[in-house]
C-alpha positions as CSV (number, residue, x, y, z in Angstrom):
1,X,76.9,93.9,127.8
2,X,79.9,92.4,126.2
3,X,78.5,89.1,127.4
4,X,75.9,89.5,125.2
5,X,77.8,90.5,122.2
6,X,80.4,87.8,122.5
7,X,77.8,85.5,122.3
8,X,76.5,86.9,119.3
9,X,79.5,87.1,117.8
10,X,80.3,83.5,118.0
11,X,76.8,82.3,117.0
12,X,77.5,84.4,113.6
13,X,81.3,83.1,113.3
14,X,79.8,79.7,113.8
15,X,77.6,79.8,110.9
16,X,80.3,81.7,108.9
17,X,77.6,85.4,109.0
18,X,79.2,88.4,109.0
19,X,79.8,89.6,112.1
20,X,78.3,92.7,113.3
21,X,81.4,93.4,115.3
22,X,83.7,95.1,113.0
23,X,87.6,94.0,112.6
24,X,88.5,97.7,114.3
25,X,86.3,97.5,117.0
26,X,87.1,94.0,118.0
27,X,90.6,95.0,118.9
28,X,88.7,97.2,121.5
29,X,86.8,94.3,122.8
30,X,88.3,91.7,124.9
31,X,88.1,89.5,122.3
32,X,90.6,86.4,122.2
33,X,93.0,86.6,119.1
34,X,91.1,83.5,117.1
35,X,88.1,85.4,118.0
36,X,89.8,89.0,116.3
37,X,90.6,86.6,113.5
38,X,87.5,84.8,112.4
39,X,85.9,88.4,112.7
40,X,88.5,89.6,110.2
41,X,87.7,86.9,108.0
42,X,84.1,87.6,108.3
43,X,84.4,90.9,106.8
44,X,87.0,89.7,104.1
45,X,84.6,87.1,103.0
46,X,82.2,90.2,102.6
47,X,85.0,92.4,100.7
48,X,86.0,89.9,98.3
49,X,82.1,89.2,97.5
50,X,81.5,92.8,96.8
51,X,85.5,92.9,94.7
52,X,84.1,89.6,92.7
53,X,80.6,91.0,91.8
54,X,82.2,94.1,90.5
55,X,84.4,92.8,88.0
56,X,82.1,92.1,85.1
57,X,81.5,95.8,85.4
58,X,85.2,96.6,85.0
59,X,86.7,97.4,81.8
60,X,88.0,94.4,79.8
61,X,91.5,95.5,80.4
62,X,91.4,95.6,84.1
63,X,94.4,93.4,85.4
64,X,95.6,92.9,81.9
65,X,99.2,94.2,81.6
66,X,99.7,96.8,78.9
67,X,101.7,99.6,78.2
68,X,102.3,102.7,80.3
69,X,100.1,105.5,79.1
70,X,101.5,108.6,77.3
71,X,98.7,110.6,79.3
72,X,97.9,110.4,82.5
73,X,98.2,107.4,85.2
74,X,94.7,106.3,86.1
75,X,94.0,105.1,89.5
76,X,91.2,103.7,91.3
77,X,90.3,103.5,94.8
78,X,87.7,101.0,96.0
79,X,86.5,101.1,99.6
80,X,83.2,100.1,101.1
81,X,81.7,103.6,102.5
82,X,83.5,106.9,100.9
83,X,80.8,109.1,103.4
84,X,81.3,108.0,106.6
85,X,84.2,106.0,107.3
86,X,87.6,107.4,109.0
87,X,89.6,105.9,106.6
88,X,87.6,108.3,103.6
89,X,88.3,110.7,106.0
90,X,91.9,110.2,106.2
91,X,92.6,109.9,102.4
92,X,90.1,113.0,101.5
93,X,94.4,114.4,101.9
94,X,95.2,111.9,99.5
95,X,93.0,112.8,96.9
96,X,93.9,116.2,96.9
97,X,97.9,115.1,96.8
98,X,97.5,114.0,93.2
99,X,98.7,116.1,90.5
100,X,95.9,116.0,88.2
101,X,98.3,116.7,85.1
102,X,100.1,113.5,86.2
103,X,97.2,111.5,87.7
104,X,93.2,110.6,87.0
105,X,91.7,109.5,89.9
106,X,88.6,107.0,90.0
107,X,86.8,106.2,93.3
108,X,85.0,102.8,93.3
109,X,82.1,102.4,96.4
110,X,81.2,98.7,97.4
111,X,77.8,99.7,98.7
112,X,75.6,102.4,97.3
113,X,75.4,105.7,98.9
């Protein structure tokens, strides 16, 4: 079986596709470390895609410096699934750690729900 996927795997790194292999899982996998890598760059490639396309949809002030707020600290969160993903999981804490006097949270999701 993992025969099968390595192949796969290296057909898609060899025409630069995303991987179907995810970074996470290929540390399971006896993948070889420039394997691990190219499939972490796969998936980076992706990321950054999704990050650029986004940006004319950001307010004109994103990434600009200005001054601090007198009201609350905005801040966003931008991750690829918010539903079903252990790392949404894992921050759902996070979330609810913010002191919403102090704090406006925004969550940004790179593919629609």
């Amino acid at each position: 079986l993992f025969e099968r996927l390595a192949r796969v795997t290296e057909q898609q790194l060899s025409q630069r596709h995303l991987t179907t292999v995810g970074p996470y899982y290929s540390l399971l996998s006896p993948f070889d470390q420039e394997q691990m890598m190219g499939i972490a760059e796969s998936h980076a490639v992706r990321a950054l895609e999704k990050v650029e396309w986004m940006l004319p949809m950001l307010p004109p002030t994103f990434g600009v410096e200005i001054e601090p707020p007198l009201s609350r600290i905005r801040v966003g969160y931008i991750m690829a699934d918010f539903r079903h993903h252990v790392t949404a999981h894992l921050l759902q804490t996070v979330f609810l750690r913010h002191d919403p006097e102090r704090f406006e949270v925004f969550c940004y999701a790179l593919n629609p729900s």
